[in-house]
C-alpha positions as a printed NumPy array, in Angstrom:
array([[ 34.847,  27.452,  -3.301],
       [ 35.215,  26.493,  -6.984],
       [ 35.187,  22.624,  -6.969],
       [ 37.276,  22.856, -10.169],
       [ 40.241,  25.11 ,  -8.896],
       [ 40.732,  23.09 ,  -5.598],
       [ 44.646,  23.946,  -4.411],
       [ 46.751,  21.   ,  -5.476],
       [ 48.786,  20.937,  -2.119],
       [ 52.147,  19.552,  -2.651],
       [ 53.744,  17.13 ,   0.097],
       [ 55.391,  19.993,   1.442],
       [ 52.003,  21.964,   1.987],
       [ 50.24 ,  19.29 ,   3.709],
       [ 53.017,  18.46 ,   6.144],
       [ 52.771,  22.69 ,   7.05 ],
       [ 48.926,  22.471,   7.079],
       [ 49.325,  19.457,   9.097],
       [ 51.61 ,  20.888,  11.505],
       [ 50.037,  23.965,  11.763],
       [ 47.385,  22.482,  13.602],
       [ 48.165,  19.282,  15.019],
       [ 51.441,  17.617,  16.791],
       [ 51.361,  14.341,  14.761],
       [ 49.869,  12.742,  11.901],
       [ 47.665,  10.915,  13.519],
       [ 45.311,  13.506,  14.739],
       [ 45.428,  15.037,  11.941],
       [ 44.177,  11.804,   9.817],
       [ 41.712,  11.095,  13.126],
       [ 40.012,  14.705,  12.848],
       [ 39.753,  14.439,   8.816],
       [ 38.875,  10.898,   8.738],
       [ 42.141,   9.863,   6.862],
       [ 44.345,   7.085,   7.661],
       [ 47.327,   8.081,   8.934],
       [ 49.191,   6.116,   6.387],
       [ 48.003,   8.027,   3.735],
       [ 48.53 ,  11.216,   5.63 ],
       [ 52.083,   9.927,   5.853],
       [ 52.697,   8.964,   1.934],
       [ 51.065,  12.432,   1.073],
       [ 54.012,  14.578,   3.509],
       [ 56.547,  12.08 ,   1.846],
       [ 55.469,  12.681,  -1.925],
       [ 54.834,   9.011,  -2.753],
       [ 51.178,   9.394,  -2.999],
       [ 48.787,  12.682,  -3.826],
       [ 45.722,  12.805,  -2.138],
       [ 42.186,  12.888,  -3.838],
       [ 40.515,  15.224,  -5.24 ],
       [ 37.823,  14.912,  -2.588],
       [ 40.92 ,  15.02 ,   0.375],
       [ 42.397,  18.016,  -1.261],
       [ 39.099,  19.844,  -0.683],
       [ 38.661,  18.906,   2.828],
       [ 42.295,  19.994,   3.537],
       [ 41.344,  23.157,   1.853],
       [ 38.354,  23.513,   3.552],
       [ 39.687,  22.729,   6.809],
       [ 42.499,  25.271,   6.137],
       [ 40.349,  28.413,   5.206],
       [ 37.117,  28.327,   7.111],
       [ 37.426,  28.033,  10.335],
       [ 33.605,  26.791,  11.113],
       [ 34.733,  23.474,   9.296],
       [ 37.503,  22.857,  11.797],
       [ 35.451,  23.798,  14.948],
       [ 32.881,  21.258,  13.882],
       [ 35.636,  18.573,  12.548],
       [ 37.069,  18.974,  15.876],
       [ 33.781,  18.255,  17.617],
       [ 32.648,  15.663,  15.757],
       [ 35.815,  14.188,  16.829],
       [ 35.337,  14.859,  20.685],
       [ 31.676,  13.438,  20.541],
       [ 32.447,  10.392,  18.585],
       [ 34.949,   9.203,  21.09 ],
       [ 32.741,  10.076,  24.727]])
């Protein structure tokens, strides 16, 4: 991945990412270490995420390895 041509998702895009793996926004911002606040001003278009969110998303999106261990990480930080 090109660090300097990271996809700018728009609020629409992150709410479909976001959806397209989790029910709520609140998993989503647990698994990716977000608030959920911020997960909801980015799906409403009154805040853009950082550069360094926009990569995760991106990374999240397109590799699959990166959300098996996100996922993980998850599960064993909570047991």
């Amino acid at each position: 991945m090109n660090i300097d041509k990271v996809n700018k998702l728009n609020s629409v895009e992150i709410k479909k990412l976001r959806k397209q793996y989790f029910t709520n926004q609140q998993g989503f911002a647990d698994v990716c270490g977000f608030g959920r606040a911020s997960v909801q001003r980015w799906e409403a278009g009154t805040k853009k995420p950082l550069k360094s969110h926009l990569i995760l998303m991106d990374l999240y999106r397109d590799i699959p390895a990166v959300r098996e261990y996100l996922l993980n990480y998850r599960e064993n930080k909570y047991e």
